[in-house]
C-alpha positions as CSV (number, residue, x, y, z in Angstrom):
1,X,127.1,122.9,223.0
2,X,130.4,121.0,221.5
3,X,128.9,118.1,219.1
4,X,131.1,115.9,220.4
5,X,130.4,116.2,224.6
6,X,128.2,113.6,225.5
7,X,124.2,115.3,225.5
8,X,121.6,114.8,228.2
9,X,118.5,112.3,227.1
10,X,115.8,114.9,227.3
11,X,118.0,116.9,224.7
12,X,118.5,113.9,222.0
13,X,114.8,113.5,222.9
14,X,113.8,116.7,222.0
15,X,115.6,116.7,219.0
16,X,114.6,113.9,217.4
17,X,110.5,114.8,218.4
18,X,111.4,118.1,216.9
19,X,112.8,116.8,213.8
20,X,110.0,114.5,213.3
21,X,107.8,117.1,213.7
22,X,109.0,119.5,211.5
23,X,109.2,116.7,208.4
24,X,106.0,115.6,209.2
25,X,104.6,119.1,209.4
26,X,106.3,119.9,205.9
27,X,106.0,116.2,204.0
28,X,102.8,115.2,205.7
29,X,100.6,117.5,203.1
30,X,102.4,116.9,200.6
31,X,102.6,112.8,201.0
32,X,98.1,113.4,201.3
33,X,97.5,114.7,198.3
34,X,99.7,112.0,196.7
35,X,97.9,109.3,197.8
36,X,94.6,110.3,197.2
37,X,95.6,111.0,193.5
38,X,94.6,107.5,193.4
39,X,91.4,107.5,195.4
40,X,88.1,106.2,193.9
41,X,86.3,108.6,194.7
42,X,85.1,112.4,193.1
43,X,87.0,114.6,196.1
44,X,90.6,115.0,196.6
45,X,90.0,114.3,200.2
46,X,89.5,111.6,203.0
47,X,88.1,108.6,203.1
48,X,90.1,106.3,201.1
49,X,87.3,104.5,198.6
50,X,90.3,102.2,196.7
51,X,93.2,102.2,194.4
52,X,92.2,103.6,190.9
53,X,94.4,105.3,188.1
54,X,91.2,107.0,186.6
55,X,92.4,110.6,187.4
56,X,95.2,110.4,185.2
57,X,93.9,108.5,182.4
58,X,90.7,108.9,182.3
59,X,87.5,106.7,182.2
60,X,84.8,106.6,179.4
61,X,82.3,104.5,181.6
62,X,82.5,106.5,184.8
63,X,82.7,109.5,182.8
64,X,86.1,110.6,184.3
65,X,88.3,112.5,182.5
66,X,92.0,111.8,183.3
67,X,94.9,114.5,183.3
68,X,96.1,113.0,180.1
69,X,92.9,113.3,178.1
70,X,92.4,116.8,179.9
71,X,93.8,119.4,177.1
72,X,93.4,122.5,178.8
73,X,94.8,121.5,181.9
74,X,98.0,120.2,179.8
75,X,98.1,123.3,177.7
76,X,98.0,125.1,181.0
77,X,101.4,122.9,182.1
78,X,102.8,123.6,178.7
79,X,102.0,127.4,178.8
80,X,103.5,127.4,182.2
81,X,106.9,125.6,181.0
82,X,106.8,128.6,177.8
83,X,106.7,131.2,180.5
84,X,109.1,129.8,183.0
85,X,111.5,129.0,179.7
86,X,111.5,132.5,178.7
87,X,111.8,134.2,182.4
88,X,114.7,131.8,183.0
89,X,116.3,132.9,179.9
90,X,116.3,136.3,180.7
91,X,116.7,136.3,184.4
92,X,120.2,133.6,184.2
93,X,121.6,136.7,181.1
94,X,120.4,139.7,183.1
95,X,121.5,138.4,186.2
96,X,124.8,137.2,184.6
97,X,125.3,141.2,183.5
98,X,124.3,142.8,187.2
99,X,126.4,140.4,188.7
100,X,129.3,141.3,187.0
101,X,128.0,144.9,187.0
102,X,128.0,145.0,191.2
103,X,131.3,143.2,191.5
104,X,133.7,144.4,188.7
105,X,133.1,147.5,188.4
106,X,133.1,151.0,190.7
107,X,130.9,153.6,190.2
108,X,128.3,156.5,192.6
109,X,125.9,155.0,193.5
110,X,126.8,151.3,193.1
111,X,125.7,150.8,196.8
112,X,121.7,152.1,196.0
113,X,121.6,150.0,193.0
114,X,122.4,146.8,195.0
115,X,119.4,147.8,197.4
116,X,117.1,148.5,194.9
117,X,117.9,145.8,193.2
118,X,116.3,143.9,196.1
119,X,113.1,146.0,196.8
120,X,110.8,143.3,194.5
121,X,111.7,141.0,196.8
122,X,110.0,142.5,200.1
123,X,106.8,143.8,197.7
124,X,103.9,141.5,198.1
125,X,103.2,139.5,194.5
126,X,99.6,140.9,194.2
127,X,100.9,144.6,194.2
128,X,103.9,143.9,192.0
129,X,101.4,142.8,189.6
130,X,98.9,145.3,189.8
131,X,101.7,148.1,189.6
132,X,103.0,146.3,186.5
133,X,99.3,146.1,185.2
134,X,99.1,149.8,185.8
135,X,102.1,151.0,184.2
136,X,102.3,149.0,181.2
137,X,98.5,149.7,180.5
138,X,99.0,153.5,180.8
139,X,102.0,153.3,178.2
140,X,99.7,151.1,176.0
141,X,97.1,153.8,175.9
142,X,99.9,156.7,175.7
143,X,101.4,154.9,173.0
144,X,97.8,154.3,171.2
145,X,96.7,157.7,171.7
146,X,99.5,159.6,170.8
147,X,101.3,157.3,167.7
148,X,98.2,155.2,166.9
149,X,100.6,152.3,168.1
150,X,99.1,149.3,169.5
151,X,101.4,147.7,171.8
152,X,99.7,144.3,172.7
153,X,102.9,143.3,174.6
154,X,101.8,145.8,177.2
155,X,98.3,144.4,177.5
156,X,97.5,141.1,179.7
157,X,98.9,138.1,178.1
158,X,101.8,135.7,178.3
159,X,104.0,138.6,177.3
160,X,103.0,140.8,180.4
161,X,103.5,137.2,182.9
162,X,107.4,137.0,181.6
163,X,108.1,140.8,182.4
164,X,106.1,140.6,186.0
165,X,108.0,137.4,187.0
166,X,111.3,138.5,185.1
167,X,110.8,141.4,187.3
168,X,111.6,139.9,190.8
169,X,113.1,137.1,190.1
170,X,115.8,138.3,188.5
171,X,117.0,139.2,191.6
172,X,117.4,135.9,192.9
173,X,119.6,135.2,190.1
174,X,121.7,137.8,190.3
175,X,122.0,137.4,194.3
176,X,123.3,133.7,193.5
177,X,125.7,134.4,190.7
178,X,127.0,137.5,192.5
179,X,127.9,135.0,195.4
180,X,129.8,133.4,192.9
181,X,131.6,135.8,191.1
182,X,132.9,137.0,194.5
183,X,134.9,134.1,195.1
184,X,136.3,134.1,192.2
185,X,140.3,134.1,191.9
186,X,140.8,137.4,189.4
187,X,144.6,136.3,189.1
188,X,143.3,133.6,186.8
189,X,141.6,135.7,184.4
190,X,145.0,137.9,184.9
191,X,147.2,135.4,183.9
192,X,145.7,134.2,181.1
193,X,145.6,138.0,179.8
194,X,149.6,137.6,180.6
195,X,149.5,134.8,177.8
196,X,147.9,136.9,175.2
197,X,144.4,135.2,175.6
198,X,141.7,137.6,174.3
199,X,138.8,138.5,176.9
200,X,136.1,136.4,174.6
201,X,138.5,133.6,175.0
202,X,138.5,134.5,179.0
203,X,135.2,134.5,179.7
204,X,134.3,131.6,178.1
205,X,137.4,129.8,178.8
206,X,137.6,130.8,182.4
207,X,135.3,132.8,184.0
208,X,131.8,131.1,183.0
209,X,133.2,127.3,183.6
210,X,133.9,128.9,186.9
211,X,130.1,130.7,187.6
212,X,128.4,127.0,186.0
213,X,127.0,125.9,188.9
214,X,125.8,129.3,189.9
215,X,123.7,129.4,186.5
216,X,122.5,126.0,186.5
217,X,121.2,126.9,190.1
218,X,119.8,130.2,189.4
219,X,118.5,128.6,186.3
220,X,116.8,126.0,188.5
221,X,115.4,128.5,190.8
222,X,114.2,131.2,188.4
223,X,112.6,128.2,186.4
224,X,110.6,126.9,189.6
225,X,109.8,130.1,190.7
226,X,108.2,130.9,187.7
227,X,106.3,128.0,187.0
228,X,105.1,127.7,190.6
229,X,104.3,131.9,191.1
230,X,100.3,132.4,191.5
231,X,100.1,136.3,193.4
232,X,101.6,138.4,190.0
233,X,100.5,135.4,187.3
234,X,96.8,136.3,188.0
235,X,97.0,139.9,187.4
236,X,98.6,139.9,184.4
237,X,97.4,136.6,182.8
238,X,95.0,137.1,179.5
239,X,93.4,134.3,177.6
240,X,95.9,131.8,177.5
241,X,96.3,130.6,181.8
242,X,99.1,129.3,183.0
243,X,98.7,126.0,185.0
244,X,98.5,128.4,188.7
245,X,96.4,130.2,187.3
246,X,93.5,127.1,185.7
247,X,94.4,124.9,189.1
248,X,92.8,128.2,191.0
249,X,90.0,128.2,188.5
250,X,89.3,124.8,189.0
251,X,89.4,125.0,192.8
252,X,86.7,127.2,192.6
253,X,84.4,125.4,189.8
254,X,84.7,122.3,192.7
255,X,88.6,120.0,193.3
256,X,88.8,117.0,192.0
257,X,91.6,114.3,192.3
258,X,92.4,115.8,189.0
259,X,94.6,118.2,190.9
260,X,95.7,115.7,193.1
261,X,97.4,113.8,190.1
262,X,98.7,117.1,188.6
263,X,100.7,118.1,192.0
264,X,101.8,114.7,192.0
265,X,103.5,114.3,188.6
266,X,104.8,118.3,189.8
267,X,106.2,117.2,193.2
268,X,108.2,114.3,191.3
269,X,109.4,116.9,188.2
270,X,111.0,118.8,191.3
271,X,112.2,116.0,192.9
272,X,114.4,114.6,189.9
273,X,115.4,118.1,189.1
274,X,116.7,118.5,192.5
275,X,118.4,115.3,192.6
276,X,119.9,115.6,189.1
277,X,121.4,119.3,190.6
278,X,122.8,117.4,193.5
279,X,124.7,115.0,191.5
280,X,125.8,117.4,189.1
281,X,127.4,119.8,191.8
282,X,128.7,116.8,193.3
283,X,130.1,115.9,190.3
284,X,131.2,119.4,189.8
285,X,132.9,119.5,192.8
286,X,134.7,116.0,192.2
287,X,136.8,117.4,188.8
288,X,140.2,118.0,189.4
289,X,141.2,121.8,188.8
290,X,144.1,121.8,186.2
């Protein structure tokens, strides 16, 4: 239908009780366990027993402990935040590298590579992790066996988490900076070879300015993704659990509004650092091209 022919009432009707639907189906959850991050209660759950702000502070007489005085549930955010830093890292430089691999370059086989380069993303989390458990364990023991080498890298630990993750969601950043790249006007970099401009001075001059918003959104993305992955996280975590990984732990021990406050303070992390990519491609978008 043209958008601007007149529409029937049942159809504006529909769409609007579909579009309600559909935000409240999506928001509705998430607006819950935000408000009863402030429920007086010892459950993370209905009915509402009054406003307190015990579950992030704490409460000595109560015996509550806040999210501020909890230490392992903080070291769990701030293992998660050294895990997502360092899978970010290296998915936005890899990603960088295949992207300029796939669309600059010709070579056999170029066409397989760009498929398999997508096969982590179709393989359920739980067996990319056990796979990656696996493999790195039987090069581990190879490596002990044979050289008397021990490679705790290749054991479960934080080390392990980066490669899983790093392992998929690289990907993702290399599907959103290749989208880039191909738009990109190669005369550019051409003429400022013409002017005797090395190809350091290119790429940084030129070609990265250019791909910027595509790294600070892959960035975004690979750093979300990380922090929020569970499936691969719990089979490769050791001692040290990242905050997935301790918020399923405590699930199971029994919920408290504990969790309630933690999702909270994650849902408005997101929010600003969605906003604050909003305005900056808008801003972005607003510079004048010399």
């Amino acid at each position: 239908m043209i958008a601007s022919l007149p529409r029937p009432l049942w159809f504006r009707a529909s769409t609007m009780v579909y579009g309600v639907a559909f935000f409240a189906f999506l928001f509705l959850p998430l607006l819950i366990v935000a408000v009863f991050a402030f429920n007086n209660a010892p459950y993370p759950a209905p009915p509402w027993r009054g406003f307190t702000l015990d579950w992030f502070f704490g409460h000595e007489g109560s015996g509550r402990t806040g999210l501020f005085a909890d230490s392992a549930m903080l070291g769990s955010v701030w293992t998660s935040v050294v895990v997502a830093s360092w899978v970010t890292l290296l998915s936005v430089l890899v990603g960088t590298a295949n992207a300029f691999l796939i669309e600059r370059t010709q070579f056999r086989g170029k066409q397989a590579l760009s498929m398999l380069m997508l096969a982590p993303l179709v393989i359920p989390g739980v067996i990319l992790g056990i796979s990656i458990l696996a493999f790195a364990s039987r090069i581990a023991n190879l490596a002990d066996d044979v050289w008397g080498l021990e490679l705790e890298f290749l054991r479960p630990g934080l080390p392990l988490v980066v490669l899983g993750q790093f392992s998929y969601i690289v990907s993702i950043a290399t599907l959103t900076i290749t989208a880039r790249l191909k738009r990109f006007d190669v005369t550019l970099e051409e003429a400022a070879y013409n002017l005797g401009a090395s190809r350091a001075a290119v790429l940084w001059t030129i070609t990265l300015p250019y791909l910027k918003p595509a790294l600070i959104g892959s960035a975004a993305i690979s750093f979300l993704m990380s922090f929020e992955n569970f499936n691969t996280t719990l089979m490769l975590v050791g001692s040290d659990a990242p905050l997935t990984v301790m918020m399923y732990g405590r699930m199971r021990e029994g919920a408290t509004p504990v969790l309630n406050a933690v999702s909270l303070l994650l849902m408005v992390a997101s929010a600003v650092l969605a906003l604050s990519m909003m305005r900056g491609s808008k801003a972005n978008e607003s510079k004048p091209t010399s």
